[in-house]
C-alpha positions as a LaTeX table, in Angstrom:
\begin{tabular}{lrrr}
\hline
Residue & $x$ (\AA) & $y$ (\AA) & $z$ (\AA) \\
\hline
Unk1 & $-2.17$ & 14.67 & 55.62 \\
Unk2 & 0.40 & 16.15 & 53.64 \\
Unk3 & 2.96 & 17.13 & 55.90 \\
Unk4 & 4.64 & 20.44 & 56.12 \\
Unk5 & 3.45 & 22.04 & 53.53 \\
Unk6 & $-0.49$ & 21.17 & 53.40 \\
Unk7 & $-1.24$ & 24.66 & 54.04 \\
Unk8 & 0.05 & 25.55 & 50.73 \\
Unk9 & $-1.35$ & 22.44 & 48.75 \\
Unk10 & $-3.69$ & 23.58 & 45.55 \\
Unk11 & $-6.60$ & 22.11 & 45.81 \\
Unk12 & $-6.41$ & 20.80 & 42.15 \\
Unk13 & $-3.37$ & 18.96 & 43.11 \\
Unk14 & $-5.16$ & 17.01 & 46.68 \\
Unk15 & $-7.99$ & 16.48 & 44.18 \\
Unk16 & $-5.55$ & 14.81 & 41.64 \\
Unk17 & $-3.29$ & 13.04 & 44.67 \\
Unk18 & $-7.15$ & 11.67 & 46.09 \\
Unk19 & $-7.41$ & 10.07 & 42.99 \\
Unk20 & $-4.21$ & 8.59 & 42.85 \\
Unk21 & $-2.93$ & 7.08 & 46.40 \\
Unk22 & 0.40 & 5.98 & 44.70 \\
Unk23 & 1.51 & 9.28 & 43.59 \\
Unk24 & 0.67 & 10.54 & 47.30 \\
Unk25 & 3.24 & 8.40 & 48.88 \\
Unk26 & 5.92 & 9.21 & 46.27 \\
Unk27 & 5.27 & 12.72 & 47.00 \\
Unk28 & 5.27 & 12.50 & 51.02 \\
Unk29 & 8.36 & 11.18 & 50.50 \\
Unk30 & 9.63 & 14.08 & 48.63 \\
Unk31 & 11.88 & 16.62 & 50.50 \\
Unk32 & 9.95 & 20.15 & 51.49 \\
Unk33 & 12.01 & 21.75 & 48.37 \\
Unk34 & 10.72 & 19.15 & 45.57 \\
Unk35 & 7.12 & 18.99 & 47.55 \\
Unk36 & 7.34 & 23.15 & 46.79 \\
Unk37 & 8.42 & 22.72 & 43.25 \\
Unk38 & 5.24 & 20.52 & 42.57 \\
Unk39 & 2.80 & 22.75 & 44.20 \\
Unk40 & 4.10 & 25.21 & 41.48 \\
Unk41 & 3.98 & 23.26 & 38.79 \\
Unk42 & 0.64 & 22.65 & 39.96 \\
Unk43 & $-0.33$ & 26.82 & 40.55 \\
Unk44 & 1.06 & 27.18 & 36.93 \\
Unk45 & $-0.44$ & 24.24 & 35.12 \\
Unk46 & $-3.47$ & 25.42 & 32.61 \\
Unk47 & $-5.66$ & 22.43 & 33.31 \\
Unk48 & $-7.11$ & 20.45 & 35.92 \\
Unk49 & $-6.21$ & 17.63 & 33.32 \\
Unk50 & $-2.44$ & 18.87 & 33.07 \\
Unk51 & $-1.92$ & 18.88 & 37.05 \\
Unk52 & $-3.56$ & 15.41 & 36.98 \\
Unk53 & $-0.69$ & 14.41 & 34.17 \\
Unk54 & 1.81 & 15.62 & 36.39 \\
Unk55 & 0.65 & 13.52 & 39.37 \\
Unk56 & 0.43 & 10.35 & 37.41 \\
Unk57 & 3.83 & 10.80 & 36.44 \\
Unk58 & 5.11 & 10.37 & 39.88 \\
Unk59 & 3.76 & 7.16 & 40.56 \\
Unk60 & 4.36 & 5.99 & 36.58 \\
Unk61 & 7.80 & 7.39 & 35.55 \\
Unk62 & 9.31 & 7.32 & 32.20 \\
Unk63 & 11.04 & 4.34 & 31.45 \\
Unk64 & 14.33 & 4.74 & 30.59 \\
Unk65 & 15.29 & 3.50 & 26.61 \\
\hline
\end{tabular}
């Protein structure tokens, strides 16, 4: 489902990407090396809210000002 690296996928983060199918396709689309760096983010986040943050974000960027 995830690709290379679904061994390694937190299960905070597959709980946060089930709840947000958008954010899953941004992130399959990620190279290995950036897919990594969010699985970290995700190890290291202190709350199942934060990691959930972080996935929104990747389907609903910043926009620019």
């Amino acid at each position: 489902m995830y690709g290379e690296n679904s061994h390694n996928m937190p299960i905070g983060l597959a709980m946060s990407f089930s709840s947000n199918p958008e954010a899953l396709k941004v992130f399959l689309k990620m190279s290995n090396a950036e897919q990594d760096k969010i699985m970290l983010q995700a190890l290291e986040a202190g709350s199942v809210r934060e990691v959930q943050k972080m996935v929104d974000g990747l389907s609903h960027p910043p926009r620019a000002k």
